[in-house]
DRENTORKOL-3810 file (N, C-alpha, C; in nm, 4 decimals):
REM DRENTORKOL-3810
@n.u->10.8923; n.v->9.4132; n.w->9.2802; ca.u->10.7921; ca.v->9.4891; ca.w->9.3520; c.u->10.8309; c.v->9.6362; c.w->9.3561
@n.u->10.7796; n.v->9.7283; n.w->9.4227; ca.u->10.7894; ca.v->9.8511; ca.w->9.4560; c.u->10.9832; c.v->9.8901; c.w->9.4830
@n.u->11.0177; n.v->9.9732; n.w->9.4664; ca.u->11.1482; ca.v->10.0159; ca.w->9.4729; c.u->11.1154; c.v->10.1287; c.w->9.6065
@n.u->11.2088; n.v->10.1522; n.w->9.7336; ca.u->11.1622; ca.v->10.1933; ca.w->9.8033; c.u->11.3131; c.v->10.3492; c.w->9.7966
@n.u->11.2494; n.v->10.4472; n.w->9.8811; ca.u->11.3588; ca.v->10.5615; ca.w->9.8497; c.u->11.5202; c.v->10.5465; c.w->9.8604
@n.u->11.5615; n.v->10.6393; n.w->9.7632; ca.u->11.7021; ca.v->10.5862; ca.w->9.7755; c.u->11.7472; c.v->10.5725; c.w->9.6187
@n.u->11.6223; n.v->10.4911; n.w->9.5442; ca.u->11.6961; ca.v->10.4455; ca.w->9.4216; c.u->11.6643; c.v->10.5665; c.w->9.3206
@n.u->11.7498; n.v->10.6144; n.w->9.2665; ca.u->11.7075; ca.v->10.6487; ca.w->9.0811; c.u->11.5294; c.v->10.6311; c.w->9.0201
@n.u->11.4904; n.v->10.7216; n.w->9.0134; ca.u->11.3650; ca.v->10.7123; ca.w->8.9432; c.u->11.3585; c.v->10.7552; c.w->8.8106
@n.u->11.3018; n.v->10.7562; n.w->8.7061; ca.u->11.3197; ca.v->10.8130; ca.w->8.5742; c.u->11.1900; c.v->10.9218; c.w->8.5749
@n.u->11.1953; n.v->11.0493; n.w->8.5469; ca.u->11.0702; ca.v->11.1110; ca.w->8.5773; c.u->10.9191; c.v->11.0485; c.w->8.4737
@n.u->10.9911; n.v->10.9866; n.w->8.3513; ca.u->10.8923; ca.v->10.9916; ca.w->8.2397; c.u->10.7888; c.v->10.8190; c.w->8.2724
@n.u->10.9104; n.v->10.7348; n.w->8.3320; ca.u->10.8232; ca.v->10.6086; ca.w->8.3969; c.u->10.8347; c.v->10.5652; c.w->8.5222
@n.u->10.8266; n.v->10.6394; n.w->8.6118; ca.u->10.7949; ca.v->10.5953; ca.w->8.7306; c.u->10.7241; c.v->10.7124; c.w->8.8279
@n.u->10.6448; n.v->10.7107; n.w->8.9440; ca.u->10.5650; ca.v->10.7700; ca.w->9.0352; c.u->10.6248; c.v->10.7534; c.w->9.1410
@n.u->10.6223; n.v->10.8271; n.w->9.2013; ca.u->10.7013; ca.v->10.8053; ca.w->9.3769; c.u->10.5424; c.v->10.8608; c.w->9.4578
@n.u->10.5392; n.v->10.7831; n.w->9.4964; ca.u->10.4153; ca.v->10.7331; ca.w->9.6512; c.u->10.4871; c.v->10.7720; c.w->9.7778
@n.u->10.4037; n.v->10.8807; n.w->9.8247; ca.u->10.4639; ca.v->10.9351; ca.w->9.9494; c.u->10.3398; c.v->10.9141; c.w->10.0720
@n.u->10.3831; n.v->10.8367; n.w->10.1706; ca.u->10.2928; ca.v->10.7396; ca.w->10.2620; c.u->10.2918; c.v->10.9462; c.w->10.3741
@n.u->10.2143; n.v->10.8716; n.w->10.4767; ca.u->10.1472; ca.v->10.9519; ca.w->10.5500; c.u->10.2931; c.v->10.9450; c.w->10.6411
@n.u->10.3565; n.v->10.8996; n.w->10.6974; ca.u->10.4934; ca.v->10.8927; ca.w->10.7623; c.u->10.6291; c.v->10.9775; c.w->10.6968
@n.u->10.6228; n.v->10.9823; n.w->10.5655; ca.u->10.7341; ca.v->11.0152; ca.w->10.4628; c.u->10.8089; c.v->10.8787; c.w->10.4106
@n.u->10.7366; n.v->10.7801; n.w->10.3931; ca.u->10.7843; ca.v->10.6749; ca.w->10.3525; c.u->10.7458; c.v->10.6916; c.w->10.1891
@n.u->10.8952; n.v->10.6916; n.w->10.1044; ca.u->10.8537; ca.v->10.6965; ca.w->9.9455; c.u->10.8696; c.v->10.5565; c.w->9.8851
@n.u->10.8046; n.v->10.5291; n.w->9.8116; ca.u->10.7725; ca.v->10.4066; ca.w->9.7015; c.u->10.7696; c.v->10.4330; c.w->9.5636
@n.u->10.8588; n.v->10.4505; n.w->9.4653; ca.u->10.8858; ca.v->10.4145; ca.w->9.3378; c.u->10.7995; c.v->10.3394; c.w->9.2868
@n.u->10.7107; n.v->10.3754; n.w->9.1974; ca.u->10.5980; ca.v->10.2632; ca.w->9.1527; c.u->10.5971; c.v->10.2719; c.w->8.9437
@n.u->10.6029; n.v->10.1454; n.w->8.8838; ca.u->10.5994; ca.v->10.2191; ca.w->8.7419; c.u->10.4937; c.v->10.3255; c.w->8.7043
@n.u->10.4823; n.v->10.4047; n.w->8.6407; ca.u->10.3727; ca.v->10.4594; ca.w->8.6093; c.u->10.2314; c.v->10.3633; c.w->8.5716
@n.u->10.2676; n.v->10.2276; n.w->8.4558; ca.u->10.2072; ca.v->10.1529; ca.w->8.4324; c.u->10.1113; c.v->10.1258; c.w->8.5200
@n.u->10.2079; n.v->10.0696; n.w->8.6494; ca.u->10.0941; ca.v->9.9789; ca.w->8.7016; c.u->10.0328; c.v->10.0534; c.w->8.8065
@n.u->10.1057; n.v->10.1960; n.w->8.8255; ca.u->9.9956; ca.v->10.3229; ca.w->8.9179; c.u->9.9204; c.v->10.3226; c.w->8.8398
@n.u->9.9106; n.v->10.3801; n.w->8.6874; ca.u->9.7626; ca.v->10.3887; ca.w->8.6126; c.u->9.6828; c.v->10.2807; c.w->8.6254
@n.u->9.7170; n.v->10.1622; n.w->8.7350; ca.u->9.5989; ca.v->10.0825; ca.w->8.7803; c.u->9.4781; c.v->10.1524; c.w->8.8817
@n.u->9.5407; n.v->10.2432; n.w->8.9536; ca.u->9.4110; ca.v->10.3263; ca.w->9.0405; c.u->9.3719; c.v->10.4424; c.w->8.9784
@n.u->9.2321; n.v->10.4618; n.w->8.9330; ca.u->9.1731; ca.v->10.5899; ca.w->8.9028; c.u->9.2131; c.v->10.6621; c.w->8.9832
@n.u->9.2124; n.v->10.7491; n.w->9.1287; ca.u->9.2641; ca.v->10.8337; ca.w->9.1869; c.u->9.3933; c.v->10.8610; c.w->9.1355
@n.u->9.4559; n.v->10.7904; n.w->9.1161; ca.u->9.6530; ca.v->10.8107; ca.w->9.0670; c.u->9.6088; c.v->10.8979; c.w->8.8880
@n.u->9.5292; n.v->10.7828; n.w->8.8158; ca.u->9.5563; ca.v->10.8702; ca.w->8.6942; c.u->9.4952; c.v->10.9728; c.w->8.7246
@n.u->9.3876; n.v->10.9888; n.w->8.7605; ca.u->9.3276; ca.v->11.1329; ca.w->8.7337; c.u->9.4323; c.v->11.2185; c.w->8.7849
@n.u->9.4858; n.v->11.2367; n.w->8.9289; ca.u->9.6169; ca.v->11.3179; ca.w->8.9542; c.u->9.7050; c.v->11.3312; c.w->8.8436
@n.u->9.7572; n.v->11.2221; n.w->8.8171; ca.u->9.8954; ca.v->11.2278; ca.w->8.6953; c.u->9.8771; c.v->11.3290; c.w->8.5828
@n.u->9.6767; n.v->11.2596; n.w->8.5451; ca.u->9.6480; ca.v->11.3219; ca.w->8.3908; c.u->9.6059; c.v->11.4821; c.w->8.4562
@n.u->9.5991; n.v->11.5105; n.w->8.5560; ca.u->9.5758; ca.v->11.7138; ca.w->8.5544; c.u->9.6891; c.v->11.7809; c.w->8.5267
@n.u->9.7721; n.v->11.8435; n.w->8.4698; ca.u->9.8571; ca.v->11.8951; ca.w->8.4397; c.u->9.9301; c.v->11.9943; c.w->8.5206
@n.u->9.7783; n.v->12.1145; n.w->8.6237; ca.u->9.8145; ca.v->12.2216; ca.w->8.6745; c.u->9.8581; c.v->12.1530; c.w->8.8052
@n.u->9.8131; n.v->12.0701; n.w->8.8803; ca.u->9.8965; ca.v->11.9958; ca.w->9.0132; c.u->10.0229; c.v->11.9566; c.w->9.0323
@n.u->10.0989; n.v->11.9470; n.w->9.1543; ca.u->10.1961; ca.v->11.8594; ca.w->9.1781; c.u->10.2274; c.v->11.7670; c.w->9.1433
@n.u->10.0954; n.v->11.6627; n.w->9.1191; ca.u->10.0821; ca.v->11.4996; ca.w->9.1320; c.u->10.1388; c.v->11.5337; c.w->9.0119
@n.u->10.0850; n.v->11.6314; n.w->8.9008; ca.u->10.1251; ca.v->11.5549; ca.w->8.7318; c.u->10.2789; c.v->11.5386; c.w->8.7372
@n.u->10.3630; n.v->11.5642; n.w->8.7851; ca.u->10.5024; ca.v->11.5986; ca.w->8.7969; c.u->10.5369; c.v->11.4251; c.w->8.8336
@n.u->10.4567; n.v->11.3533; n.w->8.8889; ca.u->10.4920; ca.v->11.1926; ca.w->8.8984; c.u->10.5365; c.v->11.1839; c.w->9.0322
@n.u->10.4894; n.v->11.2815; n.w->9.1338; ca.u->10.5007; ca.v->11.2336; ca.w->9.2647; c.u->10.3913; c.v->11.3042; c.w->9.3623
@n.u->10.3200; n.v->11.2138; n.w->9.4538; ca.u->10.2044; ca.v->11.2301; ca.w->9.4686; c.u->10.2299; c.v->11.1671; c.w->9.6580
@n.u->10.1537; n.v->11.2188; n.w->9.7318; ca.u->10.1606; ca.v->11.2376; ca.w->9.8886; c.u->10.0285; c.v->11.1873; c.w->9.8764
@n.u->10.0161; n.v->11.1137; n.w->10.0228; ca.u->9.9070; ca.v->11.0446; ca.w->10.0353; c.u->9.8799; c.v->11.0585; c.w->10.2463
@n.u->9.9197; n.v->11.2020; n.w->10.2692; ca.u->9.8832; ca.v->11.1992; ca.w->10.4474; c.u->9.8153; c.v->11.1131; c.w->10.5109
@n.u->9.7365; n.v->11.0651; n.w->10.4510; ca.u->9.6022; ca.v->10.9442; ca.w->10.5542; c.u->9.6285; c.v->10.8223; c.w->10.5144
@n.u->9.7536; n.v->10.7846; n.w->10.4308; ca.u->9.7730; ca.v->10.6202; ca.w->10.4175; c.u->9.8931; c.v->10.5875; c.w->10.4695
@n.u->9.9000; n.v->10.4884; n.w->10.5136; ca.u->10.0137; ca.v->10.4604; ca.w->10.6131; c.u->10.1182; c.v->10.3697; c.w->10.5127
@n.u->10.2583; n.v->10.3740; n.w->10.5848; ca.u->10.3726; ca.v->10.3369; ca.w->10.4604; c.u->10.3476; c.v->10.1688; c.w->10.4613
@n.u->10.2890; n.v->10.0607; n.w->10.5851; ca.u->10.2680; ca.v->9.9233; ca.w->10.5481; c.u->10.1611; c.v->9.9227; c.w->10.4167
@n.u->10.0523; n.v->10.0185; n.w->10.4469; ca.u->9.9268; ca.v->9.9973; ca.w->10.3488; c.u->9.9619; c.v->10.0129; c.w->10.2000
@n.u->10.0095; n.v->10.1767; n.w->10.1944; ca.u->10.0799; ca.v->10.2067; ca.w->10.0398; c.u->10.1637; c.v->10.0963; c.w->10.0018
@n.u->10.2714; n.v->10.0422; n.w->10.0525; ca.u->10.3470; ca.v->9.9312; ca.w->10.0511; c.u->10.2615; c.v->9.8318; c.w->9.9120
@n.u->10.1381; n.v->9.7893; n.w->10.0376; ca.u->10.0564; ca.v->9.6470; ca.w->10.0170; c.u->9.9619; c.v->9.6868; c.w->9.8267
@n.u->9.8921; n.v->9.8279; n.w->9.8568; ca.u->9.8302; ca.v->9.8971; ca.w->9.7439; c.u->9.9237; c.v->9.8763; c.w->9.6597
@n.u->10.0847; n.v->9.8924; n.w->9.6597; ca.u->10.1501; ca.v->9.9294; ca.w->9.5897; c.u->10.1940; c.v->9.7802; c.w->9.5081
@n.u->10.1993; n.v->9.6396; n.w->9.5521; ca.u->10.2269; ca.v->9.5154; ca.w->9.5349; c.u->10.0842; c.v->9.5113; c.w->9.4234
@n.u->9.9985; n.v->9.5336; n.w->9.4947; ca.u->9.8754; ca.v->9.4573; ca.w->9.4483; c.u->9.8552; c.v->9.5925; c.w->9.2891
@n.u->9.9000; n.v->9.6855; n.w->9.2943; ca.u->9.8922; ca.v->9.7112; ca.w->9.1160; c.u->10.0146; c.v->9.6555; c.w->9.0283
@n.u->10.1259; n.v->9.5879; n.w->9.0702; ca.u->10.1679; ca.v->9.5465; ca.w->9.0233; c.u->10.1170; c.v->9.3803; c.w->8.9739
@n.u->10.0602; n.v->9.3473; n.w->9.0867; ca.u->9.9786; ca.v->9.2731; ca.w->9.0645; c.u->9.9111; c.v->9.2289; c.w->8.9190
@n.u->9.7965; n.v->9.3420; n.w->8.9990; ca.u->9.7244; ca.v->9.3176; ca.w->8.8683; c.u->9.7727; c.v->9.3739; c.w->8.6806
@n.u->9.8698; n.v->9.4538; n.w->8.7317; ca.u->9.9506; ca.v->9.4486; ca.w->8.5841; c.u->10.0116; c.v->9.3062; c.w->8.5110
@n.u->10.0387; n.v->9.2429; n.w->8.6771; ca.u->10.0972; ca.v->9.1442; ca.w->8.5708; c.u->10.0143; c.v->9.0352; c.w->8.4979
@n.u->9.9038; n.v->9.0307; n.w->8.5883; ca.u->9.7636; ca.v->8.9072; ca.w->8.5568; c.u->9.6791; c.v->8.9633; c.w->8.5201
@n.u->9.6775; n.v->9.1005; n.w->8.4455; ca.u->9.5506; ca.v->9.1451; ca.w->8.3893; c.u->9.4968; c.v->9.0859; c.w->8.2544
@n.u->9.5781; n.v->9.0370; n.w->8.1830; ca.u->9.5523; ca.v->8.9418; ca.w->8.0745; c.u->9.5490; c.v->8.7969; c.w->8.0450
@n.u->9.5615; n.v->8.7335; n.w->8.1424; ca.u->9.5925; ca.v->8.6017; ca.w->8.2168; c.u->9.4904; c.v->8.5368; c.w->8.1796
@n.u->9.4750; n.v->8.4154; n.w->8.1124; ca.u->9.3357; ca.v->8.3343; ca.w->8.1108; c.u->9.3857; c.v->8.2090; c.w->8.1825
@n.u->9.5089; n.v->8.1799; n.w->8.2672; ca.u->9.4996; ca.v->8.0967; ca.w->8.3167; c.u->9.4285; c.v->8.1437; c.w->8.4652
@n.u->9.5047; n.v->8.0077; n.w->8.5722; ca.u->9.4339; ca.v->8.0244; ca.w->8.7140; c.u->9.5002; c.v->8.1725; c.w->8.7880
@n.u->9.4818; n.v->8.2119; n.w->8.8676; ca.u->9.5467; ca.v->8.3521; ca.w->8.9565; c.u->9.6009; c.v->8.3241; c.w->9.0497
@n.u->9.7283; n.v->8.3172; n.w->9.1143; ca.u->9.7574; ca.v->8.3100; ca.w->9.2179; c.u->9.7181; c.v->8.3576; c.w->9.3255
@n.u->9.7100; n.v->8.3744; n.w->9.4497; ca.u->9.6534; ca.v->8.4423; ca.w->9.5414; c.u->9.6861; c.v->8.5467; c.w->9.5900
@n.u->9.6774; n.v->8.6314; n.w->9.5871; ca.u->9.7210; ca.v->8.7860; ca.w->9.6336; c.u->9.7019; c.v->8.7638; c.w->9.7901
@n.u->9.7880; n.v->8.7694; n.w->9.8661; ca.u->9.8062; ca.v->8.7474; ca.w->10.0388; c.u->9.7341; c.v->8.8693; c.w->10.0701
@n.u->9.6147; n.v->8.8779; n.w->10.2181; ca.u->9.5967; ca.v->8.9802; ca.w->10.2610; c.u->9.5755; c.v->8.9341; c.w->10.3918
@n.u->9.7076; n.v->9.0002; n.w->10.5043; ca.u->9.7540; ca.v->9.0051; ca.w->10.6090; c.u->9.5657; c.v->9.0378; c.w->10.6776
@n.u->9.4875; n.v->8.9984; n.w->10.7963; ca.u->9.3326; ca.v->8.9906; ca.w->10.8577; c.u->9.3666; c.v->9.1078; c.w->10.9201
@n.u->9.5129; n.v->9.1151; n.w->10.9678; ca.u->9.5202; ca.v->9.2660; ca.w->11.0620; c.u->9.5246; c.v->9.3755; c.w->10.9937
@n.u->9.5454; n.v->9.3785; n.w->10.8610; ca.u->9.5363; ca.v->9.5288; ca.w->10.7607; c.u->9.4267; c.v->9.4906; c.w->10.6702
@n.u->9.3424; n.v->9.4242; n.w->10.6540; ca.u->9.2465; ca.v->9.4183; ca.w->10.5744; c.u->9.1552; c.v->9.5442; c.w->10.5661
@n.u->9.0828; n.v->9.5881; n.w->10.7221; ca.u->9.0009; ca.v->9.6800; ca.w->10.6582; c.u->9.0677; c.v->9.8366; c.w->10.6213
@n.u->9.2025; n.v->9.8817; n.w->10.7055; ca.u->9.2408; ca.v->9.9683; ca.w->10.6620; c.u->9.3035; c.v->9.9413; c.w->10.4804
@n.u->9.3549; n.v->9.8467; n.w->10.4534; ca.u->9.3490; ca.v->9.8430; ca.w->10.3286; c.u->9.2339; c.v->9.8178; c.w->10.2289
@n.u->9.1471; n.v->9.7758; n.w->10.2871; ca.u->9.0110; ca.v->9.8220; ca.w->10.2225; c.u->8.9642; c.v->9.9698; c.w->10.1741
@n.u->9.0154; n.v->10.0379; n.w->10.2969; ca.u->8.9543; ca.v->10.1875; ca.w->10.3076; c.u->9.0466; c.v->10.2714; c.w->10.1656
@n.u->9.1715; n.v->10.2178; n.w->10.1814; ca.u->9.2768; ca.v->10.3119; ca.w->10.0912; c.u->9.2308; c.v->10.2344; c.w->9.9512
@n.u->9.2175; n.v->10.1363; n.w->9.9651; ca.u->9.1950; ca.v->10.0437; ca.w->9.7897; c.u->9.0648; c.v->10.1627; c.w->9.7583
@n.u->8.9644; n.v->10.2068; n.w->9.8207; ca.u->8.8536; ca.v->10.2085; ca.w->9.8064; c.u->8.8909; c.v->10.3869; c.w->9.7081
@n.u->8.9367; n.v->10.4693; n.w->9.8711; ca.u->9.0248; ca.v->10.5772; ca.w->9.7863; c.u->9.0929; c.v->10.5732; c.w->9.6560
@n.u->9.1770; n.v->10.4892; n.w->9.6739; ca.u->9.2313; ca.v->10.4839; ca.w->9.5541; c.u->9.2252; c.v->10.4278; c.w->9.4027
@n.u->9.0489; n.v->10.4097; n.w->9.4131; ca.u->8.9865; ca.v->10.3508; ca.w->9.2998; c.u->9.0832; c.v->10.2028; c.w->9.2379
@n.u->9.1081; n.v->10.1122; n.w->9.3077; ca.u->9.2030; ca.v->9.9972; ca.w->9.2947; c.u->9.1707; c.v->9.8787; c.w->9.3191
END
């Protein structure tokens, strides 16, 4: 899953996710280029974000966390023709993780 601050990042494959708290998350690039909001940041060149680290003030570090599982997620079952396992979603963060999935084109 997500690598949380602390570890070694490589600038060329990985994104660091910076929650609204200062909570950072190591994410591959791969499976960030699962949310349109992330690539379009990454792919502008003149921004911060393209640099592979990107702040997110209005998402909280459980939610980014959860966003952050679920593109790995779907990296890993995006080609899958079998059954899907179930992706867990906690009833008490549902709609705020609704709101950030929604942001974050995911």
């Amino acid at each position: 899953m997500a690598q949380e601050a602390g570890d070694a990042a490589p600038a060329l494959d990985m994104v660091k996710l910076i929650s609204a708290e200062g909570h950072e998350i190591y994410i591959s690039r791969k499976c960030a280029m699962v949310s349109g909001t992330i690539r379009a940041m990454l792919s502008a060149g003149q921004f911060t974000e393209s640099k592979g680290e990107i702040t997110f003030p209005d998402i909280s570090a459980p939610i980014l966390e959860k966003v952050s599982q679920y593109m790995y997620y779907k990296t890993q079952y995006s080609d899958s023709t079998s059954r899907l396992p179930e992706f867990n979603i906690e009833p008490e963060i549902a709609m705020e993780l609704l709101m950030a999935a929604n942001y974050l084109d995911c």
